[in-house]
N, C-alpha and C positions, 0 to 999 in steps of 0.2 A: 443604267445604275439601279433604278427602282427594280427589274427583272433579277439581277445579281442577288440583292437585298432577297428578293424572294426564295430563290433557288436555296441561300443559306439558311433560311429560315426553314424551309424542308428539310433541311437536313439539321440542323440543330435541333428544331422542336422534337421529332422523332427520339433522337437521340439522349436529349435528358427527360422525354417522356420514359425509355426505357431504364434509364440510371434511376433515379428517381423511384420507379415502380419498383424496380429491384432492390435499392438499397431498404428501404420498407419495410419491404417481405419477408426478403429473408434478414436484416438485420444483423449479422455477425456479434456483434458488441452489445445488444438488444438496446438502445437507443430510446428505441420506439415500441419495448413491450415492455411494461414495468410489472405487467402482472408475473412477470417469472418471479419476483423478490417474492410475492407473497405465496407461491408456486413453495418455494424455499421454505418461509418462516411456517408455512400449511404442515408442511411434509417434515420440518423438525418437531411438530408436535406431537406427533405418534410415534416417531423412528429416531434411530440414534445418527443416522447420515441421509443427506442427499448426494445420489451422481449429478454432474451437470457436465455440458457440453461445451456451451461458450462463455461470452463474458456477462456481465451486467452491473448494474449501478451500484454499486458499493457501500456505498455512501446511503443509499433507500435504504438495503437490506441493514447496515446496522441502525439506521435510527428505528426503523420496524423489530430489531430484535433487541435493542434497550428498551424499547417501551413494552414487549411482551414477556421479556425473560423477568422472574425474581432479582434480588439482588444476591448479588455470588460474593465470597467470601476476599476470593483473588478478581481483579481482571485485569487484560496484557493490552496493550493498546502499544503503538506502532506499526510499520509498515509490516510489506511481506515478509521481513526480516524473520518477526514473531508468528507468523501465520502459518507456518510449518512444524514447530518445534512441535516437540511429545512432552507437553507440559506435564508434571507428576502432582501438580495440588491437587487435594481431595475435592475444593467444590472451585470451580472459576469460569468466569466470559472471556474466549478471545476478541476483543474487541480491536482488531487492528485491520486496516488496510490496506491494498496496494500501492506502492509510492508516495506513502505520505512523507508531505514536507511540515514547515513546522506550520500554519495556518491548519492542516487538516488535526493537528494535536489539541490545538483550541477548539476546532470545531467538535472531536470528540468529548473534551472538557464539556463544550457549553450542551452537545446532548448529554450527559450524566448527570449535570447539570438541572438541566430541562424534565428528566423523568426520576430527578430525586435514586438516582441507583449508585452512588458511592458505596465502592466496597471498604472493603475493610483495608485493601494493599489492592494498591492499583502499579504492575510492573510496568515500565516503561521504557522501550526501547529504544534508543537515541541512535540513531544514525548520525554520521560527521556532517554532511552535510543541508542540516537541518538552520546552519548557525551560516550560510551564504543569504548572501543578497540576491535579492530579483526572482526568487521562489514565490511563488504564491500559491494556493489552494489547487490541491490533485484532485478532490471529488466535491467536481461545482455545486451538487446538489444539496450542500452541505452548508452552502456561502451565509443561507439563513444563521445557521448555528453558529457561523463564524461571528459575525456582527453580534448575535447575540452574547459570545464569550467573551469577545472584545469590553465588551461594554460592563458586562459582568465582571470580571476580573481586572481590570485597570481602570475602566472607565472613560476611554481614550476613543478619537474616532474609527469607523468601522473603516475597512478596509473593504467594504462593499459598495460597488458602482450603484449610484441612485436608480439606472435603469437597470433591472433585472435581463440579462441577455442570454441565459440559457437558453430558450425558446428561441433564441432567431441561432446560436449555435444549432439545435439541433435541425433546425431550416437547413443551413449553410452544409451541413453533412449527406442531406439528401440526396446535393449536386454533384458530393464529394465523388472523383474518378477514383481516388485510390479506397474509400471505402466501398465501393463497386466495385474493384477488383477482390476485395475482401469477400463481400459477398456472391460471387461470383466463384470466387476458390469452395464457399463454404457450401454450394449447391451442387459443384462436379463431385465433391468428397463427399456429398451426402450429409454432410452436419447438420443438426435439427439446435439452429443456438437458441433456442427457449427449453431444450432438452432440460426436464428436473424429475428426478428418481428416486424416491426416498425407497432407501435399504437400512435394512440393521447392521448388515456387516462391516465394520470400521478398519478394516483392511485394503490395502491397494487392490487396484483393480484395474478394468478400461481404461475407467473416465475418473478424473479429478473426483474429489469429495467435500462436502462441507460436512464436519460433525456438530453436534447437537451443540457444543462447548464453542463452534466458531472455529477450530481447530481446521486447517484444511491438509488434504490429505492428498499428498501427488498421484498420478497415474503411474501405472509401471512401465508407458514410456519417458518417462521425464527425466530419469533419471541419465544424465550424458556419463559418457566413457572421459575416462581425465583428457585423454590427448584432444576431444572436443572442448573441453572448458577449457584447456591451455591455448589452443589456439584462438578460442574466442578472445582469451583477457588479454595476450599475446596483442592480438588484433587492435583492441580500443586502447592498449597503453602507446602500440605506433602511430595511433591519429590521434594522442593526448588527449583524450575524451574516457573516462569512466564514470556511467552514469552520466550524471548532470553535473560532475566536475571538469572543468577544462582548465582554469586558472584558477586554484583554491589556497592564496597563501596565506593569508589571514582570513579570521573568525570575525566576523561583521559586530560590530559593538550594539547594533541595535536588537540583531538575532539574540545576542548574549540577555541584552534586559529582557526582550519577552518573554527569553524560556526562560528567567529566574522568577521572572511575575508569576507566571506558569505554576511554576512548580509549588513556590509560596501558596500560591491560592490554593492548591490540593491539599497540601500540609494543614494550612489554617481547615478544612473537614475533617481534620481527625481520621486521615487517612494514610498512612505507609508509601512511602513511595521508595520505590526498588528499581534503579536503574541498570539497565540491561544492554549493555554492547556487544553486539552480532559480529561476529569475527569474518575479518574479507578472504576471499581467497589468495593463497601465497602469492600469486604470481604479482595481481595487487597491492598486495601490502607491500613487497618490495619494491614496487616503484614506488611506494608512499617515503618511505624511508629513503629516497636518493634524489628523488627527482622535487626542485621547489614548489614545481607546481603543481603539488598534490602534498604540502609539508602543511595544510588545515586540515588533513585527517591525523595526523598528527597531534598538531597544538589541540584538536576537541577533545581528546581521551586526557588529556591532560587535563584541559580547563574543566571539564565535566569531573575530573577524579577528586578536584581543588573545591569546585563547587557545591560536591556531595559532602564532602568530609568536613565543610563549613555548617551543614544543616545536620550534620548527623544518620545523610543515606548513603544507603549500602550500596555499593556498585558490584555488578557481576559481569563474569565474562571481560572479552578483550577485546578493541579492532584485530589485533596480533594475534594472530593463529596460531605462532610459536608458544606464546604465553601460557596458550592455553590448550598444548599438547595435541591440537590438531593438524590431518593431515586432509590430502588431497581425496584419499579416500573416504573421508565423512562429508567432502559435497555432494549434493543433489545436480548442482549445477556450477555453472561460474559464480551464481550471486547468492546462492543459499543453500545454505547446510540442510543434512539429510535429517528426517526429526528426530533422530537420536544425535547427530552430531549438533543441534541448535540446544539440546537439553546437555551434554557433556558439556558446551561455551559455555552454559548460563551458570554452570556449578562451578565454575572456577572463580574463586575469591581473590583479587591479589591486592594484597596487603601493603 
């Protein structure tokens, strides 16, 4: 037995000796290199864009770019939704990030908050499923801010575990097999994910872009042929799954109070608040509209339309793609419009 035990230990140790060293190094998702964010915020201060290669912290890079930018006239905050569009204001922050749910919408609150940078009109793009249960915070790094908004804006308890567990997450990922196979993809293809570029040219190119504005700017591969985005949406509406919807038929009553607290509290700065609905792709929407278990993208454009026109804000744009005179040809993708087709959504008013 004790011989067995051994044998397996030569082979294990080895083994996540190598996972482990590799997930590290090369890092895909950069985890474990935060100096890329100020790589970023370096290189937006001479130039009007960075290239970058892979991912990173999200959540670092805007709390580092509200604390160094001025304060902007407009800023957009939501998910990727807004992270693409060809916004037309004369001065504004994109301050939005990837897959936020409603906890990272506070934590944006509570950084603006935090560095005193209330614009003047702050857009906000609401996603439907912001207003489900059992979401909690996309960019952990941010949990600080959350707790901090929380407390600031209602007064109510945080939503932040007393132990901090970022740090043993990022443990737990070292061992990760499947981010070893990430990594492992990202060194045959030669990817350099701490890749950061600053250029002036604010056109497509190679590699993704972040502009000075926050504004990101796709590669010119990213853009899919329709018959790929039909088959993708195709694909997630036969396994009842879009996004992080599977069972969506009612709007969660407690999601409802936070984002009116929310929003109250912005209003009370003497700040504009512009709500902004990102139109889904056709083939989505039409299951929205048949299928019950997707009839809470529905009911949100609804309670949202009821909710604005209680306070006095403007809603723009649609879930409905028809509404709003879009076709398959202004996606970028299955999940988001091209940046002129997110700037055509945003100007549609419907009355």
């Amino acid at each position: 037995m004790k011989k067995w035990i051994i044998r397996c230990l030569i082979l294990i140790i080895p083994t996540y000796a190598l996972v482990i060293l590799v997930n590290f190094l090369v890092d895909p998702a950069n985890i474990y290199h935060a100096s890329m964010t100020d790589d970023i915020v370096n290189g937006l201060k001479e130039h009007s864009a960075v290239e970058i290669a892979g991912d990173f912290d999200e959540g670092v890079l805007l709390d580092k770019r509200i604390a160094a930018c001025d304060v902007h006239d407009v800023e957009i905050m939501g998910s990727s939704h807004v992270l693409y569009v060809d916004w037309d204001f004369d001065d504004y922050l994109n301050i939005g990030m990837s897959g936020e749910f409603l906890d990272d919408y506070y934590a944006t609150v509570g950084l603006i908050d935090k560095y005193d940078k209330y614009p003047d009109t702050l857009v906000i793009g609401v996603d439907p499923y912001i207003f489900m249960d059992g979401l909690s915070i996309r960019q952990e790094s941010l949990k600080d801010d959350l707790e901090y908004a929380d407390k600031l804006i209602k007064g109510g308890s945080s939503k932040k575990s007393p132990i901090d567990l970022s740090g043993l997450k990022k443990v737990k990922e070292l061992f990760s097999f499947s981010y070893f196979q990430s990594s492992v993809s990202a060194m045959i293809n030669g990817v350099n994910a701490t890749y950061v570029n600053p250029v002036d040219d604010i056109g497509r190119g190679d590699y993704p872009k972040i502009l000075y504005t926050g504004r990101r700017v796709p590669s010119l591969t990213s853009q899919k042929e329709i018959q790929d985005m039909d088959s993708a949406a195709q694909w997630d509406i036969s396994v009842g799954a879009v996004y992080c919807m599977t069972d969506y038929e009612e709007l969660s009553s407690e999601c409802i109070e936070r984002f009116e607290i929310l929003i109250d509290y912005i209003l009370s700065k003497d700040t504009e608040v512009i709500i902004y609905l990102p139109a889904w792709y056709p083939d989505y929407y039409d299951e929205f509209t048949k299928n019950d278990k997707f009839s809470g993208v529905i009911k949100a454009e609804e309670y949202i339309r009821k909710m604005a026109k209680e306070r006095g804000i403007e809603v723009r744009g649609s879930y409905n793609p028809y509404d709003c005179g879009l076709s398959k040809e202004d996606y970028l993708d299955h999940f988001h419009l091209k940046p002129e087709g997110g700037l055509k959504n945003y100007n549609v008013i419907i009355k």
